[in-house]
Every structure is written in C-alpha cells, then in structure tokens.
C-alpha positions as CSV (number, residue, x, y, z in Angstrom):
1,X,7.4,16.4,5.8
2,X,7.8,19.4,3.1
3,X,5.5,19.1,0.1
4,X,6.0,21.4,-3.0
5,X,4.3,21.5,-6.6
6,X,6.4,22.5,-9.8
7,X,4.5,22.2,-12.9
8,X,1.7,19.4,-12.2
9,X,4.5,17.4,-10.2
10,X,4.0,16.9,-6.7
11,X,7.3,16.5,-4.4
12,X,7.3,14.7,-1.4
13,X,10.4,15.1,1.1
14,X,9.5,13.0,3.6
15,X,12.0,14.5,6.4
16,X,15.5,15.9,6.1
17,X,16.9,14.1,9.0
18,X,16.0,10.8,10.6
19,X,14.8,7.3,9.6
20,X,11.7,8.5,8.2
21,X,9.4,6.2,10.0
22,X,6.1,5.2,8.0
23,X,4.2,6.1,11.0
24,X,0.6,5.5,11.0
25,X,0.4,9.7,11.1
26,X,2.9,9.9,8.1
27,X,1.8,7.2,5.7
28,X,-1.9,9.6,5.8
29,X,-0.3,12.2,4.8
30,X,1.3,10.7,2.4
31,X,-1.6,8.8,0.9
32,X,-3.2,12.4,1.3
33,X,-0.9,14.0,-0.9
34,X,-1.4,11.5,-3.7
35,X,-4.6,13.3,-5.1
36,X,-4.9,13.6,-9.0
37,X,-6.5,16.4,-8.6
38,X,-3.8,18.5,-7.4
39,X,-1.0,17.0,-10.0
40,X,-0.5,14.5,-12.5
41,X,2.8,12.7,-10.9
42,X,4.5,12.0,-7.8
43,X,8.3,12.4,-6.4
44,X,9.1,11.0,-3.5
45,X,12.0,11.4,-1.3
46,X,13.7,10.9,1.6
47,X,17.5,12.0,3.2
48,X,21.0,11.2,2.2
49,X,21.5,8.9,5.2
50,X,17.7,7.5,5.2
51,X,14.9,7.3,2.4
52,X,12.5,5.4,4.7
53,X,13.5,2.5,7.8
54,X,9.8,1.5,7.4
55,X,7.6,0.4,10.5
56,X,8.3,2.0,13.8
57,X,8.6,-1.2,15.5
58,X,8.4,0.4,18.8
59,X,4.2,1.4,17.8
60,X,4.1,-2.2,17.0
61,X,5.7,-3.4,20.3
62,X,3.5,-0.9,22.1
63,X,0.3,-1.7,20.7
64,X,-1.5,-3.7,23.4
65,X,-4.6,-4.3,21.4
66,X,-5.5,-5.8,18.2
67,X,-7.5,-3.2,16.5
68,X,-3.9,-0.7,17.1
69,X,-1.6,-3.4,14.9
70,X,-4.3,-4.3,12.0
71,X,-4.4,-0.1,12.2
72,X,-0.5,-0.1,11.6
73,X,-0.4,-3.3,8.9
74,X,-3.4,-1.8,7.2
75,X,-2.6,1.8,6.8
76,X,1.0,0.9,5.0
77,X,-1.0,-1.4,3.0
78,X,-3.3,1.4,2.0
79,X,-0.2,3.7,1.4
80,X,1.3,1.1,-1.3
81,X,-2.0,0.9,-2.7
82,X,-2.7,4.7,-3.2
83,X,1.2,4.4,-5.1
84,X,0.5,1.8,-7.5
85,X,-3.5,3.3,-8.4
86,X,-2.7,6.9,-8.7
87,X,-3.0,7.0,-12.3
88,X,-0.1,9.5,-12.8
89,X,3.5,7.7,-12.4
90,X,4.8,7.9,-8.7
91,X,8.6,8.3,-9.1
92,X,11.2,7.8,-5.5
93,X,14.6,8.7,-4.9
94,X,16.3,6.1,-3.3
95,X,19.5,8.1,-1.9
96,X,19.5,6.6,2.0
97,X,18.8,3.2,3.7
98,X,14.9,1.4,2.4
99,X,14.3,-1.2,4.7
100,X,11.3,-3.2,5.1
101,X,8.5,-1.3,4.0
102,X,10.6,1.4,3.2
103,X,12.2,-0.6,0.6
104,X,8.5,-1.9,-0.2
105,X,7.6,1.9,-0.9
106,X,9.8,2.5,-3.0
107,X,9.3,-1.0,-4.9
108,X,5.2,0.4,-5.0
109,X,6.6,3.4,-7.0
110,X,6.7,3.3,-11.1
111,X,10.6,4.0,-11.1
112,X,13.4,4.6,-8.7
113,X,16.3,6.2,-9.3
114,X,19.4,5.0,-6.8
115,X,22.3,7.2,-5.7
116,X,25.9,5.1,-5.0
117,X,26.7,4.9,-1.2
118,X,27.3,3.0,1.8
119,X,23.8,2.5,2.3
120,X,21.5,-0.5,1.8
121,X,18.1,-1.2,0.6
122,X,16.8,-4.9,1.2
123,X,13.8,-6.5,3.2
124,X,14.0,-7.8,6.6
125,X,10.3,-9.6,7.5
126,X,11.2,-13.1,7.2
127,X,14.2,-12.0,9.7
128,X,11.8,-11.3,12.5
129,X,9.2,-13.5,11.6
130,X,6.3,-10.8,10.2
131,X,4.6,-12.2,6.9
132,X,4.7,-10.8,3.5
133,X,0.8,-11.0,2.4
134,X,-0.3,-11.4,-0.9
135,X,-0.9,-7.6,-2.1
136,X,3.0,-6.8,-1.1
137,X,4.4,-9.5,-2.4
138,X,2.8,-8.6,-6.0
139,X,4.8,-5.2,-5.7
140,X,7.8,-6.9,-5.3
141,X,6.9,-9.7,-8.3
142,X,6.1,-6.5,-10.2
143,X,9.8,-5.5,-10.0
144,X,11.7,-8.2,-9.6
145,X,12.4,-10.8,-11.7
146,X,11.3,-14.5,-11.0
147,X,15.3,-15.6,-10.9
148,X,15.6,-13.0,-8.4
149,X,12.4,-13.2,-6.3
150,X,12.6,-15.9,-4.0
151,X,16.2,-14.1,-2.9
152,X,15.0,-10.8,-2.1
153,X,11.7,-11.2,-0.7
154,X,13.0,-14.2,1.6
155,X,16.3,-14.2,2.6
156,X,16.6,-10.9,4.0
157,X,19.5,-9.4,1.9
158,X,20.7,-5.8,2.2
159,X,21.8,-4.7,-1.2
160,X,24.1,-1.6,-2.1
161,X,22.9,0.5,-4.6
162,X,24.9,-1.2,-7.3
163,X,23.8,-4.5,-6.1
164,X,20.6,-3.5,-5.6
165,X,20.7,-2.4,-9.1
166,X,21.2,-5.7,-10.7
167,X,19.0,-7.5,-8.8
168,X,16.1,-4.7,-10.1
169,X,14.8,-2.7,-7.0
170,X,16.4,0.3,-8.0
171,X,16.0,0.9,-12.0
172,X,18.7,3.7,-12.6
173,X,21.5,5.0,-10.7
174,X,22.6,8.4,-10.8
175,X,26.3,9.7,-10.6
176,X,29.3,7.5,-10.0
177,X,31.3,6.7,-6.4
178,X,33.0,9.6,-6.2
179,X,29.9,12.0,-6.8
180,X,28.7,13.9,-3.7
181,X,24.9,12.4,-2.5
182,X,23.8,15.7,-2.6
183,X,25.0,16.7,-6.2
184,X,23.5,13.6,-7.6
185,X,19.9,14.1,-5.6
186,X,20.1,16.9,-7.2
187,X,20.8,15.2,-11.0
188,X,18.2,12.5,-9.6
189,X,15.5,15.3,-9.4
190,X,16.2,16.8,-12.5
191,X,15.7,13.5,-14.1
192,X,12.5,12.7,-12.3
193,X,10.9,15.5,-13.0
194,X,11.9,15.1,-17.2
195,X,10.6,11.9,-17.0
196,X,7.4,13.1,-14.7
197,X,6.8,15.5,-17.6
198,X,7.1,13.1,-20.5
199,X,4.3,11.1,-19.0
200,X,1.9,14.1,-18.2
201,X,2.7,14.6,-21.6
202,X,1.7,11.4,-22.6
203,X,-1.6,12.1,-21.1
204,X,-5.0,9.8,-21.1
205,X,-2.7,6.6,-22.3
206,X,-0.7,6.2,-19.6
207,X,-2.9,6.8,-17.2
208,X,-4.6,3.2,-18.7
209,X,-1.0,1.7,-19.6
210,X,-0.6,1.7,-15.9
211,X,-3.9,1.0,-14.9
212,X,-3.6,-2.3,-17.0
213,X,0.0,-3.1,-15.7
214,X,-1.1,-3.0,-12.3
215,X,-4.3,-5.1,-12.7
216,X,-3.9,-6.5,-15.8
217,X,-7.1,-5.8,-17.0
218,X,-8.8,-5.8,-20.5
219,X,-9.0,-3.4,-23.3
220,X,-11.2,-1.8,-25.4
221,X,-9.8,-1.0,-29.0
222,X,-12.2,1.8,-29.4
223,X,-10.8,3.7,-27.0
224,X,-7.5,3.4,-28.9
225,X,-9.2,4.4,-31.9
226,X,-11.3,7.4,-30.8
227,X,-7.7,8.4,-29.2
228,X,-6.0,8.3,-32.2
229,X,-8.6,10.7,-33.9
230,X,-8.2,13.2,-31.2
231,X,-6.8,16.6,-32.4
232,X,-3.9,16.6,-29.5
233,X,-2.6,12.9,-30.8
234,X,-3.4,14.2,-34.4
235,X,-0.7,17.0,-33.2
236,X,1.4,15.4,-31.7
237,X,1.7,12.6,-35.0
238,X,2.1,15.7,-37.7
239,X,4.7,17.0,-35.4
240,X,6.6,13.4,-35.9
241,X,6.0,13.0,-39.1
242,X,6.9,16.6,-40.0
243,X,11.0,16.3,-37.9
244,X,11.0,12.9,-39.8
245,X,10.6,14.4,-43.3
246,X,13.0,17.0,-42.2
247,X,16.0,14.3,-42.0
C-alpha cells in the first residue's frame, strides 16, 4: 500500500498488482490513514485489473475459531464506518474489478469515479450464502436507488462500468472505450483531487452536510447563521457578488 499527501488530500493506492484483498492487516491501515488530522479528504485507489476483490475468503475458510471470523466481519465493518464518518469527502477510483466488499468500499465512499473496461463491479454475498447486515446494506440504500436495490444487493449481478453506471454504483465515468486505463486514472485523479479541493474549500459546512446525510440528524439554524457572519463566508459572498456585477 503507497500513501502520499498533496495539498490536504490524502491518496491511498492500495497495491499496484493483485486483488487487493481487504485483509484484516490492510483494512487497519486503511482505517489508519483516514485521520482528519493529517488531511481534509480521501482518494482511494486500487489497479487497472483490480480496485479491491474484498474478503480473503481463504482467512475466512482458515479461521477455526469464532472470535478469528467476528475479527474479519467486524474490522471491514469498522473500515466502511471510518469512510462514511470522516468528515472530509472520501472519493475511490473504480478502474479494476469491486467485488463484494470491495464493491461495498467503494459504495462507503462519497463519489466514485469508473473507468470503461472489461472489468466488473457487483456483489456476490447472497451467492454464497454470507448475510448483508443492516449497517452495509444502508451504504448500499445510500447509493442506489429503491428501483434498483433489491437487484443489486440480492441477485448477485456483475455490472460493467457502463452498466454499473446506470444502475448508480459508480457516479461518473471517465474517458470513453478506446481510452487507455492508465490515461483516464490519470484524468480520474485529476478530477478527484478538483473536486477534493472544492470541498476543503467548502470548509465547516460540509463537514455537517455530510454528517447529516449519513445520520440524518437535526439542525441547528444558529449555526447557519453565526456561519454566515463569518469573515471567510462574508469573502467568499463579496467575491460572488462582485464577478456577478461584473457581467
């Protein structure tokens, strides 16, 4: 796993070569990396044949004891938590195969940007019979519309990037068919770390925005009030105002 910082945005490439295995090893560093303190958003990434194949089902199969598969089930669990409560936006790349819970990390994440390809992205549990609980099922309610829930978190589909598109796990695709994977990762990044910086920009509100998309929670008015008096929105208003005036 390489980790690098470019102005406040944290990039995560989680292997160059590989499945990219959410290993119970991995998915802490991962969840390490997602401190607030050292950024204010979050790219993640995987290969141009694989962005994660989720589980290794071989730890699973090996685990003899109970304790060693609630470690496993609980540890991803805390990784898609740590995405969706980091209160800058988490951002993937989906340019390689998401299965299972790789497809469920990049679901967790507050956009994805698709590549075109031959490979898929799609969820597998009901396939061999491991349950979807309640706090992973809200990610994928969270992205995927009700017409198109039932489908994709039970039937076991693999999408293609285009398909996968339409039905809403991936929310913009980058190049066209005949663009190279690695040109448009590249575009991908560019893009993600634009959009990265608009919402550092954005600052204190969409930190709560997303805090109150992700729990729903209530708000309090004052806060919006004693924001708009603040000298940095007060800028950032004038500076509207003033292009506006200008046209």
């Amino acid at each position: 796993m390489n980790v690098t910082v470019e102005n406040e945005i944290k990039i995560i490439r989680m292997g160059d070569k590989g499945p990219n295995l959410l290993s119970v090893d991995r998915v802490k560093k991962i969840i390490k990396e997602l401190n607030y303190n050292e950024c204010k958003a979050v790219i993640i990434l995987g290969n141009e044949k694989v962005f994660s194949a989720g589980l290794n089902l071989r730890d699973l199969m090996s685990a003899k004891e109970r304790k060693e598969v609630s470690l496993i089930f609980g540890t991803l669990g805390d990784l898609f938590k740590a995405c969706r409560e980091f209160p800058g936006p988490v951002i993937s790349i989906v340019g390689g195969h998401a299965i299972a819970g790789g497809c469920l990390l990049a679901l967790a994440s507050d956009y994805r940007y698709g590549i075109h390809g031959t490979h898929r992205m799609g969820l597998n549990e009901m396939y061999i019979g491991i349950d979807l609980p309640p706090d992973m099922l809200s990610i994928i309610s969270h992205s995927i519309s009700r017409d198109n829930l039932f489908e994709v978190a039970t039937q076991c589909k693999m999408y293609t990037p285009s398909q996968a598109h339409k039905k809403g796990l991936i929310n913009e695709l980058i190049g066209h068919r005949l663009t190279g994977k690695k040109r448009a990762t590249s575009q991908a990044l560019k893009k993600a770390k634009e959009l990265a910086k608009f919402y550092i920009d954005a600052g204190e509100p969409f930190v709560r925005l997303k805090q109150s998309l992700m729990h729903d929670t209530s708000f309090d008015y004052e806060i919006l009030i004693d924001n708009w008096f603040s000298s940095e929105t007060q800028a950032k208003v004038k500076a509207v105002v003033s292009s506006l005036s200008k046209k």
